[in-house]
C-alpha positions as CSV (number, residue, x, y, z in Angstrom):
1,X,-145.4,59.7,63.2
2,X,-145.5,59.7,67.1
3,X,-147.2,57.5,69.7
4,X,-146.7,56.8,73.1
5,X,-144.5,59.9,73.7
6,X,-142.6,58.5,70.9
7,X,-141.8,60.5,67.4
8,X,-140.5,58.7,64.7
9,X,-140.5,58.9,60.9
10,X,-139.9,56.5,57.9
11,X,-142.8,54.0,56.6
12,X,-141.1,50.9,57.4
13,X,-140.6,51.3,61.3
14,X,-142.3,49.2,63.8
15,X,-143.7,50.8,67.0
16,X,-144.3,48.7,70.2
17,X,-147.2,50.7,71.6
18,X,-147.4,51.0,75.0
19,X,-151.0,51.3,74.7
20,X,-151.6,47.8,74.0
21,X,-149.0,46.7,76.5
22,X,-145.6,46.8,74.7
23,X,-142.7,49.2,76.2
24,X,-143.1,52.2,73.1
25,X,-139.7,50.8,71.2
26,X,-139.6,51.8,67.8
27,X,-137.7,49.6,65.4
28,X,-136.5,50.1,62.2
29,X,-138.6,47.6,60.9
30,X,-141.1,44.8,61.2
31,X,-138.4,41.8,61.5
32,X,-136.8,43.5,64.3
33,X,-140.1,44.5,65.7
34,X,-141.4,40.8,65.3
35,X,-138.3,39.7,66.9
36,X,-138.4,41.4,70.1
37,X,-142.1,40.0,70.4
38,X,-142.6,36.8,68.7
39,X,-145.4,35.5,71.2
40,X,-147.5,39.2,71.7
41,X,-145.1,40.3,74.7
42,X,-142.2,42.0,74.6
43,X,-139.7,39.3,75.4
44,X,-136.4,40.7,75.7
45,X,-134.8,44.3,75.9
46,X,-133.4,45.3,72.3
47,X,-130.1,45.9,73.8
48,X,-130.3,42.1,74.7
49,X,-130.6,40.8,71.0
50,X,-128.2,42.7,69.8
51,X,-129.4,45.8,68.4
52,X,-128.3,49.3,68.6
53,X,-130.3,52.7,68.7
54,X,-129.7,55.7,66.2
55,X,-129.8,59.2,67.7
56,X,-133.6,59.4,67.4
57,X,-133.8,56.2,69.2
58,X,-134.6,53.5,66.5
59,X,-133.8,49.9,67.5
60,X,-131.9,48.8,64.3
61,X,-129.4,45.8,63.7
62,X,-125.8,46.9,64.0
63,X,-123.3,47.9,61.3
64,X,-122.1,44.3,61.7
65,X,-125.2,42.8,61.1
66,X,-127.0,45.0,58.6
67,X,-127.9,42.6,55.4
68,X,-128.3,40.0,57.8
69,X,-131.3,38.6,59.7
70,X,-133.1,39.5,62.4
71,X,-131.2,38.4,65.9
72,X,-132.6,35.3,67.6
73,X,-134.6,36.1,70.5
74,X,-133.3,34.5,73.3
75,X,-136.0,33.1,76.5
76,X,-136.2,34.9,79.5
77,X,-137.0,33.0,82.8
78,X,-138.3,34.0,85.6
């Protein structure tokens, strides 16, 4: 698939478009996608809740927390 500039492939991945204002992450699945925006806006970087990218540039959890839940999004303010 591809989006946004983005190419991806797999069916479970989760894009955040950056045509309907998200920054054009792809995650390697709807948890992780839901957890990077649990209010509609991207809320923190994916580096920031602890994820990791493949080579391709998929979000996923890392090797230490694969099995586990999705990371807790922690508040920005400002």
């Amino acid at each position: 698939m591809s989006c946004c500039g983005r190419e991806w492939a797999g069916p479970d991945r989760a894009h955040c478009c950056g045509r309907f204002g998200g920054c054009g992450a792809v995650f390697d699945d709807a948890e992780l996608w839901d957890s990077h925006r649990p209010r509609g806006v991207c809320v923190a970087d994916p580096g920031e809740l602890g994820l990791v990218t493949t080579r391709n540039g998929i979000w996923q959890r890392s090797p230490d927390r694969v099995g586990g839940a999705a990371p807790a999004v922690r508040g920005r303010s400002g």
